[in-house]
Each structure stands twice: as structure tokens, then as C-alpha cells.
N, C-alpha and C positions, 0 to 999 in steps of 0.2 A: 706065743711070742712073749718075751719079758715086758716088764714092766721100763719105761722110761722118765716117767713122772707120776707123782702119787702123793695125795693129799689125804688126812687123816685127820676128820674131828675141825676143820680149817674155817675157826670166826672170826670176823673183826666186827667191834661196834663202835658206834663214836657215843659215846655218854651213853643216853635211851634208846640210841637207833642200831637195830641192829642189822649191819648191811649184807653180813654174809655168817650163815648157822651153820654149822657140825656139816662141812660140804668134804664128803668122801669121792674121791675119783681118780682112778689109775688107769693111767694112759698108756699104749703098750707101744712098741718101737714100730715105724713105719706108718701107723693109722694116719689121718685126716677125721680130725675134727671139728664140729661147727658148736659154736655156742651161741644159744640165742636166747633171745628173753627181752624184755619192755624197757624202759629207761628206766632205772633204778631199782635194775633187778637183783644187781650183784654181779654180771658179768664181767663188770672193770675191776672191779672191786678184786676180784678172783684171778685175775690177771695179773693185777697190780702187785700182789701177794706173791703170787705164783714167781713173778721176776725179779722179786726183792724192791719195787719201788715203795710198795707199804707193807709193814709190819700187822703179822697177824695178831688179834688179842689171845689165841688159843688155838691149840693142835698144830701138826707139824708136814713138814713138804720135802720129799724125799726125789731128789733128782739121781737118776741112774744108779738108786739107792741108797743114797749118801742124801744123808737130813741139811738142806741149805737154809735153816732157820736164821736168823738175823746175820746172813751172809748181804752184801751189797750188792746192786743191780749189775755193777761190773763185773766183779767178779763170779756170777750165774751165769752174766754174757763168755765171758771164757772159762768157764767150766763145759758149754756147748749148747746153752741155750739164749736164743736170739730172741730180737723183738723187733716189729715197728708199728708206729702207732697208726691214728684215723688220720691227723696231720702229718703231713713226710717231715722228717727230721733232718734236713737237709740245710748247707748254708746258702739261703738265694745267691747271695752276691760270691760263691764261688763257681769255679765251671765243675760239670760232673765229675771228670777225675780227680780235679783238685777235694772232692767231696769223699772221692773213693780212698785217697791218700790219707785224710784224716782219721776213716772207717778203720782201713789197716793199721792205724799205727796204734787207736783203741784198742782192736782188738788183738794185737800185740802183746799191749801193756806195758808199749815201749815209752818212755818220758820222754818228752819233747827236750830238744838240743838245737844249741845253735849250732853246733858242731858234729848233729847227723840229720843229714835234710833227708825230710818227710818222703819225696819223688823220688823215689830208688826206681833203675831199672826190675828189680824182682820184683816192684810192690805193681808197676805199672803193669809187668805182664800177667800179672794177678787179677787186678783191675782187668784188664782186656778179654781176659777170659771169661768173667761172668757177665761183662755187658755185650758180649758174645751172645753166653745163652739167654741172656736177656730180648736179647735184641735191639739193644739200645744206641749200640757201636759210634753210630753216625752222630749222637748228641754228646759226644767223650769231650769235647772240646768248649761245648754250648756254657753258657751263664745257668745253673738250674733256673734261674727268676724266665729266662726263657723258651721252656721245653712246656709241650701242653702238659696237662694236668695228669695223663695218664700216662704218659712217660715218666713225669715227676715220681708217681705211684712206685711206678718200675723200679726207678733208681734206687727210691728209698728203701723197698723192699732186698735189691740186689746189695743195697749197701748190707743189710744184717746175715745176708750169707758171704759174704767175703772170708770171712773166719770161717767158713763149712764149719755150721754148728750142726749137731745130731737133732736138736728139735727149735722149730720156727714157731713161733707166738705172730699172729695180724692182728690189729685193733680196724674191723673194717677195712679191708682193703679195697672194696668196690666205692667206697663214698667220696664223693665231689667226681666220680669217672661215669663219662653218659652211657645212657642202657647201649648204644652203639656199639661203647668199646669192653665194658664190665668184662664179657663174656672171651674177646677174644685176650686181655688182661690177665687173668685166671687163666686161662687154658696154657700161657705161658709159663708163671707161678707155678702151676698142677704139673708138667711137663718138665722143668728143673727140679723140683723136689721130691720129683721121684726117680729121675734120672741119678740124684745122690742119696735117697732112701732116706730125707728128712722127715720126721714125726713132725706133725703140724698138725698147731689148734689156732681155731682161728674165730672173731666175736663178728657176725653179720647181722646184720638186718633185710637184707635179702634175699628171701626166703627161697627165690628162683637160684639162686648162686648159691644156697646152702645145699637144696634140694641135690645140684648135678655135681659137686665137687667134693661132697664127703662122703668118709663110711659111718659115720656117727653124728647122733647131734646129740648136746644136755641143753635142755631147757630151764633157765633158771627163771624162779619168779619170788619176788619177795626176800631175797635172800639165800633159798632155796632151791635145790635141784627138782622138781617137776616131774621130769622125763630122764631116760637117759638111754638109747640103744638105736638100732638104724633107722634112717630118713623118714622111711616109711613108718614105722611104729612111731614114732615123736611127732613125726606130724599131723598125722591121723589122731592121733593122741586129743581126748574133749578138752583135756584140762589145760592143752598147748594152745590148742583153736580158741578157746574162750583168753585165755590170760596173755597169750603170748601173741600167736597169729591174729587175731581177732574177726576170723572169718575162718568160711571151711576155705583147706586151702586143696585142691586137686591134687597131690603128688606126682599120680601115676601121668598126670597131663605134662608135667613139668618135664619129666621121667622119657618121657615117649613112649610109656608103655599102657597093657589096659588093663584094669581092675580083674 
């Protein structure tokens, strides 16, 4: 498979600290992958880079091969790489369409007019289609301030593929959604973007959600890549367990499968 995103030599420091060192990683089209690591490991950090919201101090970031170094985070978003974050990026006090309207016209790159309204029939059946395969359909009309927390999730997420970008970036998608729903969450998410053959990396902390939903994890610690290859080996991994998981963690239990 080719290469879809690809980092090379990729630090930033602020003064003395340095949050992220010579981080090499190429991501190939269609994967699922998970990045984990402790608070202030470097995974946002590496994210953040990666989307153009921070500027690296050094080395270079190659989208679909074409170097996006001090390109802006919009223009990465229409180039075909998406993003959302741990908090949904959503307007409370609008209703989810009106949320999905705004998304479109972003990811456009259309400038607002008073004399081209936002709510286009083409934008809405656009909209409807992905909260379709959302499954969110029935909240199209809702306040977002009043949809539960894992709906919310959804929205925010289905907002960043509205533009069908070729690779998805989560910051946490499972967080503030109860162990309840995590699972049936994800399986949604997992289920649309492979039905479009999205490349997706994604930063968890839950190691159960990492374990059943990727084909890869990198472990970062320190700044640092750790690990880097399937579930199994990263997690099993001492230097994962000690720094990162901080217990052994069972894979194959997680897995369903037996040693």
C-alpha cells in the first residue's frame, strides 16, 4: 500500500522542553491507527503538527506526498485530511444541521455571503446522508446543547467527514462517552470509514478501544516513539506496560482470543 502521511526527522520544542524528537512515521492508505502514550507524551503534540495547528521546530510532513509544512490547518482540511478533537467542535446553541451547514460551507472554502445562504438544498442532502450513516438522523433538527454526550461525539465526528477526506485524525473519541456506549460508538465510526476506505489515526487512552479497533498502535513516551507495530506486539511490549499502560495488560483477553 502507498504511503498516505509521512513524517520525517518531526521536533518541536518550546525553549528547554522538548516535546516531540526526530518522530519518523508513515502511514499507509486505508490503516487504522491508535496512538498512545501518558500525558505529555507527545501525542498532541504530533497531531497538532501533523494538521497544521502547530508549527514544527524541524523535519518535514509529507501528505499524499506533497510536503504540507507551514501550510494552515484549513487548508490540510481540504487538501483531505480531517480532524476532531476530545471536546466536539460543535455550536451548542445551534441545531445539528444548522452545525452540518456551517461544516459544508468550511469545507468548501466557500466565504460567507449574504447573498448565498448557507442551507442549500445540495448541502442538506449531503448533510442527510452522513447522519444517515451515522445514525443520528432523528437529532437533525435537535439544539446540539441537547443531544446526549455520545450523540454529540457522533455529530462532531460526522461533521469532519462531510468533505469525504481520504484520512481522519480523533483526538479521543471515547472520552466523556460511558463504558456503555464507547463500544457501540466505535463500531459505528469503524463501520463508515471503512465503508469509504478512510485512513484513520486516532489518540486513545483506552486501551480496550485501542486493543479491538486498530491495525496498529505507536506508543509514544517522552517525546518519543517507544513501540510502533500491531496491538499485540505494543502492548505486550515491557517498555509500553511500564511507561505507558502501567500494568500488564491481557491483549489476547481484550481480543477474545488465547495466548
Amino acid at each position: 500500500m502507498s504511503s498516505i502521511l509521512e513524517t520525517r526527522d518531526l521536533t518541536r520544542t518550546f525553549g528547554a522542553v522538548v516535546a516531540a524528537k526526530d518522530l519518523n512515521v508513515t502511514i499507509s492508505q486505508g490503516e487504522i491507527v491508535g496512538v498512545i502514550g501518558s500525558n505529555g507524551a507527545g501525542k498532541t503534540t504530533f497531531i497538532n503538527m501533523v494538521t497544521g495547528h502547530l508549527p514544527p521546530s524541524s523535519g518535514d510532513i509529507l501528505f499524499d506526498g506533497n510536503s504540507v509544512l507551514g501550510a494552515k490547518s484549513r487548508d490540510i482540511t481540504r487538501m483531505g485530511m480531517a480532524r476532531s478533537f476530545q471536546v466536539a467542535q460543535l455550536f451548542p446553541k445551534l441545531t445539528v444541521m444548522e452545525n452540518a451547514m456551517v461544516a459544508l460551507v468550511a469545507a468548501e472554502g466557500t466565504q460567507p455571503s449574504f447573498f448565498r445562504p448557507l442551507d442549500t438544498p445540495q448541502r442538506r442532502e449531503q448533510a442527510d446522508a452522513i447522519f444517515t450513516e451515522f445514525g443520528v438522523s432523528q437529532y437533525r433538527d435537535a439544539l446540539v446543547s441537547t443531544v446526549p454526550q455520545g450523540v454529540r461525539k457522533l455529530v462532531d465526528i460526522a461533521m469532519a467527514l462531510v468533505s469525504r477526506p481520504r484520512m481522519l485524525l480523533l483526538d479521543e473519541p471515547t472520552s466523556g462517552v460511558s463504558s456503555e456506549e464507547k463500544f457501540a460508538l466505535m463500531d459505528t465510526v469503524m463501520a463508515v470509514v471503512r465503508q469509504h476506505g478512510v485512513t484513520v489515526l486516532f489518540v486513545e487512552h483506552d486501551m480496550e478501544i485501542v486493543a479491538r479497533y486498530v491495525t496498529r498502535i505507536i506508543a509514544f513516551y517522552s517525546g518519543e516513539i517507544i513501540a510502533d507495530g500491531p496491538p499485540r506486539s505494543v502492548l505486550g511490549d515491557a517498555k509500553v506496560q511500564e511507561f505507558v499502560v502501567g500494568h500488564h495488560f491481557d491483549v489476547n483477553a481484550v481480543l477474545g482470543e488465547t495466548a
